[in-house]
C-alpha positions in Angstrom: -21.8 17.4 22.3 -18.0 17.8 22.1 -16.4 16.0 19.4 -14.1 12.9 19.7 -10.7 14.0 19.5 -8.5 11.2 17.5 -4.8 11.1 16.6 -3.5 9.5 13.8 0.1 8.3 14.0 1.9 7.2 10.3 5.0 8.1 8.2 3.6 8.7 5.1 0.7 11.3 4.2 -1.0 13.4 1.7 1.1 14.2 -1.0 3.0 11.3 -0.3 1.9 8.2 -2.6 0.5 5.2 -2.0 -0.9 4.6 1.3 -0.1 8.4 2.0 -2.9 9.4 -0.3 -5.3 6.3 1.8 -4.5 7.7 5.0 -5.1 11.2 4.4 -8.5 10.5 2.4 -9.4 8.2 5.5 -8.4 11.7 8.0 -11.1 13.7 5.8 -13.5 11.1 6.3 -13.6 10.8 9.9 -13.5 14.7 10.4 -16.5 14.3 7.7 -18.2 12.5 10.7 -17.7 14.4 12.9 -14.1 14.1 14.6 -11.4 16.4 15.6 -8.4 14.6 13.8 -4.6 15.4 14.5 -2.1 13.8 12.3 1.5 13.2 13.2 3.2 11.7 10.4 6.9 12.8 8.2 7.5 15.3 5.8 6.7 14.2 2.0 9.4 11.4 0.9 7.7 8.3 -0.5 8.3 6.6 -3.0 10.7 8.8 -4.2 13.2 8.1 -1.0 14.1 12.0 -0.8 12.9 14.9 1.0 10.4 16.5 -1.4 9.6 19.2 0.8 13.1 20.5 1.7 11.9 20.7 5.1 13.1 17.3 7.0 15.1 17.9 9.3 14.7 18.7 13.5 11.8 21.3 13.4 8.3 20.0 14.2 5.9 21.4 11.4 2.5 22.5 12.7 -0.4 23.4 10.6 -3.5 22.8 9.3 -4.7 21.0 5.8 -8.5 21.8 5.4 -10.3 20.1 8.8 -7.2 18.0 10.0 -4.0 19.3 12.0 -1.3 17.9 10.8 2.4 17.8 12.9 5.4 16.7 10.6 8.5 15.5 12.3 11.8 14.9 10.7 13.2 11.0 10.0 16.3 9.7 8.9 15.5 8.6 5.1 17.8 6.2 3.7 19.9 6.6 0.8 19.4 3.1 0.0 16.5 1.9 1.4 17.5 -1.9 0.2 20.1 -1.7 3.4 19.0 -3.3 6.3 21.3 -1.2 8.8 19.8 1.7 7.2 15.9 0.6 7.6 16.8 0.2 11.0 17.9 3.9 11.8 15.4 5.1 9.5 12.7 3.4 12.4 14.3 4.4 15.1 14.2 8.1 13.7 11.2 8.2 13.0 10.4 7.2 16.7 13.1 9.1 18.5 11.5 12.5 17.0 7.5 11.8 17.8 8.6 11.2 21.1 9.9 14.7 21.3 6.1 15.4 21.8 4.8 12.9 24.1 1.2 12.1 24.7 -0.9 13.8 27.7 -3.6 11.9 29.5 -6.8 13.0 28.0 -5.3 14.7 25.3 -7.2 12.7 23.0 -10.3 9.9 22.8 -8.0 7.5 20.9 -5.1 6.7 18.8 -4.4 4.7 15.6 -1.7 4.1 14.1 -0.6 1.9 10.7 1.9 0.1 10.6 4.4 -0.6 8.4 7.0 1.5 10.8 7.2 -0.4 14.1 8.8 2.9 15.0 5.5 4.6 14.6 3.8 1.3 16.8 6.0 1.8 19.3 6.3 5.7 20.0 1.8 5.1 19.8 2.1 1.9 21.9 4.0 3.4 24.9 2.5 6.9 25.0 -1.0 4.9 24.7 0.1 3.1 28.2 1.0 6.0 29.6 -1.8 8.1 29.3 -4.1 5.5 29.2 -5.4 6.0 25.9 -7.0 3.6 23.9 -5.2 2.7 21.0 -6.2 0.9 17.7 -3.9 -0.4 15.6 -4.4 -0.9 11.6 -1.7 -3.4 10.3 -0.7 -2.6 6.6 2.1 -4.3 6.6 3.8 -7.2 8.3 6.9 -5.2 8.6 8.9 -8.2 10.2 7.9 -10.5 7.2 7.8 -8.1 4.7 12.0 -7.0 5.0 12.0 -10.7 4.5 9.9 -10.8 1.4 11.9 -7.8 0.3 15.1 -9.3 0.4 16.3 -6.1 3.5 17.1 -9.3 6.2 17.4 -12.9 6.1 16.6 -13.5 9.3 13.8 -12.0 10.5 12.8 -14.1 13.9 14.4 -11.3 16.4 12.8 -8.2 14.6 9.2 -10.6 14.5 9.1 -11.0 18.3 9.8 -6.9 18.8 7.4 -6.3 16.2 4.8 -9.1 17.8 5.6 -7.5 21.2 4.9 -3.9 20.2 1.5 -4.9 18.9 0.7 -6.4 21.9 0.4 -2.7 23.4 -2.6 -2.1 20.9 -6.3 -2.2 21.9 -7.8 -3.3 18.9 -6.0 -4.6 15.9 -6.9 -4.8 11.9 -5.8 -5.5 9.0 -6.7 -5.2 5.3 -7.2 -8.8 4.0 -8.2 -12.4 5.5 -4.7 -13.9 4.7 -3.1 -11.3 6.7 -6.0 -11.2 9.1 -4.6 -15.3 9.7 -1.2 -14.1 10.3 -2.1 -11.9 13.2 -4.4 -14.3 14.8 -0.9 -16.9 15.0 0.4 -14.3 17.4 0.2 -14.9 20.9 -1.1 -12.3 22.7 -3.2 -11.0 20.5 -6.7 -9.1 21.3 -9.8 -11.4 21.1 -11.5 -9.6 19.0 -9.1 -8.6 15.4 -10.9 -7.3 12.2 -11.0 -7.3 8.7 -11.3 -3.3 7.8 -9.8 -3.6 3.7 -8.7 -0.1 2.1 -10.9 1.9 -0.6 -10.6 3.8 -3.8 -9.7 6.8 -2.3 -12.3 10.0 -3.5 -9.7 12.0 -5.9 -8.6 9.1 -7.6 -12.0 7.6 -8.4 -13.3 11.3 -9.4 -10.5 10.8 -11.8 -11.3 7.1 -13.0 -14.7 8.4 -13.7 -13.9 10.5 -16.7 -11.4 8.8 -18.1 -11.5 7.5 -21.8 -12.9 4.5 -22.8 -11.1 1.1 -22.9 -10.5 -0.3 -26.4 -10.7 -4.3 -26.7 -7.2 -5.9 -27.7 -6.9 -6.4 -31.5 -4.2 -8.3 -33.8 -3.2 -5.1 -35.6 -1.5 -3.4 -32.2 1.0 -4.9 -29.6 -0.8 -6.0 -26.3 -0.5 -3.2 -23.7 1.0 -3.8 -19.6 0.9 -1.0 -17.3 3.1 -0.9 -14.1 2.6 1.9 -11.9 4.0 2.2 -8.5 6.6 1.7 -5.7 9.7 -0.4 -7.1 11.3 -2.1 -4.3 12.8 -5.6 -3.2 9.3 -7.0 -2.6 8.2 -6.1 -6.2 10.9 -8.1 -7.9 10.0 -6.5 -11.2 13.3 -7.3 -12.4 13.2 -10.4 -12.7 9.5 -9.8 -14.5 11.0 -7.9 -16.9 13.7 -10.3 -17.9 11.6 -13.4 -17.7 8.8 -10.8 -20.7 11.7 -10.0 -22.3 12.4 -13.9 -23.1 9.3 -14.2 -24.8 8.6 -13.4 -28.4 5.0 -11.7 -27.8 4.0 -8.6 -29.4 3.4 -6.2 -26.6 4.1 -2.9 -25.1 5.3 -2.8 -21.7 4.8 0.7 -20.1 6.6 1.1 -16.4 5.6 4.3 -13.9 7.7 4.1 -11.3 10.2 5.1 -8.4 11.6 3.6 -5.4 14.5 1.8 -4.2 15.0 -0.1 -7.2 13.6 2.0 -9.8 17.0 2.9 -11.5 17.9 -0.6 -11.9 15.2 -1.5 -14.3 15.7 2.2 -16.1 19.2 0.6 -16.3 18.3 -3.0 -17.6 15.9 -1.0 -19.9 19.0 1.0 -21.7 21.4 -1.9 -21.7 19.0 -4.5 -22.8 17.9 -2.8 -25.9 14.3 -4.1 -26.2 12.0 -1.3 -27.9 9.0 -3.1 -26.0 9.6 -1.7 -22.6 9.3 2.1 -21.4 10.2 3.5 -18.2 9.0 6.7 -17.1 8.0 8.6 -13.6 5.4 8.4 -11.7 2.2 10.2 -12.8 -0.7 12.4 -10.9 -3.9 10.7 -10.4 -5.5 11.9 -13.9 -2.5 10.4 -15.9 -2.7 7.1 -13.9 -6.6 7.2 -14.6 -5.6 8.0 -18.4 -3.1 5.2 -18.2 -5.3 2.1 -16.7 -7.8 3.0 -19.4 -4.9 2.6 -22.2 -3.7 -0.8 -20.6 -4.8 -4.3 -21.7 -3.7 -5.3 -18.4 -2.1 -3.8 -15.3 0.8 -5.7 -14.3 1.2 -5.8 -10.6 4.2 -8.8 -9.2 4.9 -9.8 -5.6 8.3 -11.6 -4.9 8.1 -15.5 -4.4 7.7 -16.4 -0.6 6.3 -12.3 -0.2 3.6 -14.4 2.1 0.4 -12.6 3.9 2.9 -9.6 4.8 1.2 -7.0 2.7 -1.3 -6.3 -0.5 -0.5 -4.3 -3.3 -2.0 -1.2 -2.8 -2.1 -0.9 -6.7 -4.7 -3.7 -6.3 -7.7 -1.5 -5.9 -7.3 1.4 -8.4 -6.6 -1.7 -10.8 -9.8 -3.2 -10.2 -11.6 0.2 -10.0 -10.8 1.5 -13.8 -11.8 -2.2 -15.1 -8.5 -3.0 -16.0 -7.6 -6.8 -16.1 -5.2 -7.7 -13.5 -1.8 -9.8 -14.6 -0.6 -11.0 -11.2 2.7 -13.1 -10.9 3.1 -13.7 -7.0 2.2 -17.0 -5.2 -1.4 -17.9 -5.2 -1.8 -18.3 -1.5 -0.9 -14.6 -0.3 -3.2 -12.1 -0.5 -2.4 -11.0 -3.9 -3.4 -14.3 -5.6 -6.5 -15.1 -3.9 -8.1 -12.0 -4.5 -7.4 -12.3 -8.2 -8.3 -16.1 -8.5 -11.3 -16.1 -6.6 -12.9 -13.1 -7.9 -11.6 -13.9 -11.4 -10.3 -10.3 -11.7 -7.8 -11.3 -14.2 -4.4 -13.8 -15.0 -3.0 -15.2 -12.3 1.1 -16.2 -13.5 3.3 -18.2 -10.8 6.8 -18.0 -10.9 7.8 -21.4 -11.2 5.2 -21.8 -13.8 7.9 -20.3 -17.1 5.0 -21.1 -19.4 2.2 -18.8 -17.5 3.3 -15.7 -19.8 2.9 -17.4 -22.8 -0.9 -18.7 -21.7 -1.6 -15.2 -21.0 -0.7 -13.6 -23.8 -2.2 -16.8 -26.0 -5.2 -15.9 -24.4 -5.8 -12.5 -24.4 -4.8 -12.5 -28.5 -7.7 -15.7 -28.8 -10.3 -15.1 -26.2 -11.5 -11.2 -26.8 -14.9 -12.1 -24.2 -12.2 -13.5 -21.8 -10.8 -9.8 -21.3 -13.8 -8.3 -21.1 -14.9 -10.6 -18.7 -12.3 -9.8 -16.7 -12.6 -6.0 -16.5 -16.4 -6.9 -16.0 -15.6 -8.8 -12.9 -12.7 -6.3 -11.8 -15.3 -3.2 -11.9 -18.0 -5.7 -9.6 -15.1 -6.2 -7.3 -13.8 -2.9 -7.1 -17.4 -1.4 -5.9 -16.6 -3.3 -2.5 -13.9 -0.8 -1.9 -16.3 2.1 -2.1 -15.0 4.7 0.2 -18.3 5.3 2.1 -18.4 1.8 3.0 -14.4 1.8 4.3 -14.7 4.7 6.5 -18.0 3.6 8.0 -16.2 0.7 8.6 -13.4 2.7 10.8 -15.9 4.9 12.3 -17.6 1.5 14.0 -14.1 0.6 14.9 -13.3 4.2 16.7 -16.6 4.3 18.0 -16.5 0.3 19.9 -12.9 1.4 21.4 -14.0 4.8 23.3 -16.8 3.0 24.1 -15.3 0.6 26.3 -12.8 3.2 27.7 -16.1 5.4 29.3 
């Protein structure tokens, strides 16, 4: 029996961070079980907003990595990814130069693509028309909603019907949490059947998690310890974070592992502001992230007011998945907040609420079998995103869409 041939359309990919790391670990999966699986995605830039391969550029990069072949096509990456004028090109780019290699009819059993790039939606969602392709579509990212969460456009009405549109050419949609799942069902158009498929602890990060040291329970003789590790952009609004800690008089050690578009403007505030609590430093490999979210009292993960049910921290899981207590500060309806209030996974801190830092830190000094209930509860919660369970879950999506192509 032949296997399924599959192509997988995003911008970022292995080594990329982030979702790159996801999307790749998902690739091995399904050629795990059993698929051929072509990848068509950019050349390294994220989070660090620069070409970290020296090759971007107009040449199509063909190749393999272990089972998969991968096919990297050059994108306009902005210089300042805040600008909206710049986002925009940087889409179009990224579509303009996939469609350099269009799709032939039975090429391939089916596509999916992720969005956050609409570019990547739309270069999948035409070429799935046209050669009658069936074409699955796993939503990450409102992108529409989140440029508005991140501050890139005010006005996000026009870019929400082209985005809304553009889905419309999918198959099958999912997406990665029920808020989000609610968002898409509000669009008109949309299939009759949408599903929840949520990400997993990808395989080299957990390896890592597993051997990492022992956490040590939070004691009056040392400062309380925050991790932040990750993309620094507009919908963070770690800024802000940082100046509202800073106000407070709390013994604690605030240790930030970042890059992004916004990453030099807290390295900035950090210098100018003079406070020997907080520490700025680049983003680590996956055995000093594991080393780090042992070390941390709590992991420190903030979503702009208003960010909605355009996206979930993809921080969110590794968090859960070492045990580390979670400090949220992000609006409890999105999907940030409800996973950490109803699983109890660790402080939830609203932004309107200026005496939610205080409670936090007044409890995690008082309450020593509050913490360790919360990392007991974020380690029960993090074994639903085993990795078995996720990819079996996109296998039966894969699997129901050639189906009803035969």
């Amino acid at each position: 029996m032949s296997r399924k041939r599959v192509l997988v359309v995003v911008n970022v990919f292995r080594p990329d961070l982030g979702g790159g790391v996801l999307f790749a670990d998902l690739c091995d999966g399904l050629a795990e079980r059993g698929f051929d699986v072509t990848v068509r995605c950019a050349y390294p830039y994220y989070p660090q907003w620069k070409d970290m391969s020296g090759d971007n550029g107009w040449r199509i990069r063909t190749g393999s990595e272990g089972s998969l072949r991968v096919e990297r096509f050059g994108l306009y990456i902005p210089s300042n990814p805040n600008s909206f004028i710049q986002r925009l090109v940087y889409e179009a780019s990224f579509f303009l130069s996939l469609s350099r290699r269009p799709i032939r009819k039975n090429e391939f059993d089916a596509i999916l693509v992720f969005c956050p790039l609409v570019g990547a939606v739309a270069y999948a969602g035409f070429n799935a028309r046209r050669s009658k392709t069936p074409l699955w579509l796993n939503v990450q990212d409102l992108s529409a909603q989140a440029a508005a969460a991140g501050g890139i456009a005010s006005n996000t009405s026009f870019l929400e019907r082209i985005q809304n549109a553009l889905f419309r050419l999918a198959d099958h949609w999912t997406t990665i949490s029920q808020p989000m799942l609610d968002a898409l069902g509000r669009i008109d158009g949309h299939p009759d059947k949408l599903s929840l498929v949520p990400n997993w602890m990808h395989s080299s990060l957990a390896q890592h998690l597993k051997g990492a040291e022992v956490r040590h329970p939070v004691s009056e003789d040392r400062p309380v310890r925050l991790l932040y590790s990750g993309n620094i952009g507009g919908k963070q609004h770690l800024l802000a974070f940082c100046k509202r800690l800073s106000e407070t008089r709390h013994d604690f050690e605030m240790r930030i592992q970042g890059a992004g578009g916004r990453a030099e403007e807290i390295r900035s505030w950090i210098e100018e502001s003079g406070d020997h609590r907080f520490s700025m430093g680049d983003l680590t490999d996956e055995a000093g992230l594991a080393t780090k979210l042992a070390w941390a009292d709590a992991y420190v993960i903030t979503e702009k007011p208003g960010a909605g049910s355009s996206f979930v921290p993809s921080k969110l899981i590794p968090g859960m998945t070492s045990g580390a207590p979670i400090l949220a500060v992000c609006d409890p309806e999105g999907p940030l907040g409800l996973e950490v209030s109803q699983y109890e996974v660790g402080f939830l801190a609203q932004w309107e609420d200026e005496t939610a830092l205080d409670r936090f830190f007044d409890e995690i000094r008082s309450r020593p079998d509050r913490v360790t209930e919360w990392s007991r509860k974020a380690l029960v919660r993090g074994a639903f995103y085993d990795r078995d369970r996720g990819i079996d879950r996109c296998v039966a999506v894969l699997e129901s869409l050639m189906a009803k192509n035969t």
